[in-house]
N, C-alpha and C positions, 0 to 999 in steps of 0.2 A: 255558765251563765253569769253576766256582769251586772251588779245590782244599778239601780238605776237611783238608788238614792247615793249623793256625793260622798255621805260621809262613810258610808257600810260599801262603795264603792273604792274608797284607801283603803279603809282596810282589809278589803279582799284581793286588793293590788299586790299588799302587803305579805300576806300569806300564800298567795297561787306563785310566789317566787320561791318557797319551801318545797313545792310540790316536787318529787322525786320521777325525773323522767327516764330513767335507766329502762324500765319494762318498756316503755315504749320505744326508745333507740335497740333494745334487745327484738323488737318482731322487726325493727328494718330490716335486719340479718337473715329474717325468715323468709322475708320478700324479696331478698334478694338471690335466695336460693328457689324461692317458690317464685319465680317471676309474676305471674296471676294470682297470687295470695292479696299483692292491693289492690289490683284491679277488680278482683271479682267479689270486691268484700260484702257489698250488698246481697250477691249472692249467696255465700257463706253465710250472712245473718239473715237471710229469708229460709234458708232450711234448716237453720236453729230453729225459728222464733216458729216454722210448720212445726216443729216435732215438741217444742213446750205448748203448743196448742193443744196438740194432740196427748200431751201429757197431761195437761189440765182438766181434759174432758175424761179422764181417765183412764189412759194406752198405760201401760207397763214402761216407767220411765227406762230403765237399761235396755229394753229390744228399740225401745225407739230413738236414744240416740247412742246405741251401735249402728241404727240404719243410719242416723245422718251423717254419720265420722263414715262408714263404709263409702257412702255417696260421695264427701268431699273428698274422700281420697282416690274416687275414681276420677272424679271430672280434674282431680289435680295431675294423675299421671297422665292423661292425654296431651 
């Protein structure tokens, strides 16, 4: 997010130029092997965000997402 005040806005110019993007040029790599890894990414993070739901209401975090990693690696080999 870009501040909207001018002067806390240099300075965050200033610093988002430090930011280290390596992890991110590193998942291009993934998508390029997982063709559908960027396309489906909303997808991917609606069945995260089901399974911390469901964690929160109190599911057994490890069975729930073993089920979501199980899920995304089915819809990925197809």
């Amino acid at each position: 997010m870009i501040p909207a005040n001018k002067i806390a806005a240099k300075a965050w110019a200033e610093e988002v130029k430090k930011v280290d993007v390596t992890p991110y040029i590193q998942t291009l790599e993934v998508t390029e092997a997982y063709p559908t890894a960027g396309t489906n990414t909303p997808k991917w993070q609606n069945m995260w965000i089901g399974s911390l739901k469901k964690i929160f209401m109190g599911a057994d975090a490890r069975t729930e997402m073993d089920k979501s990693i199980k899920k995304i690696e089915r819809i990925m080999e197809q």
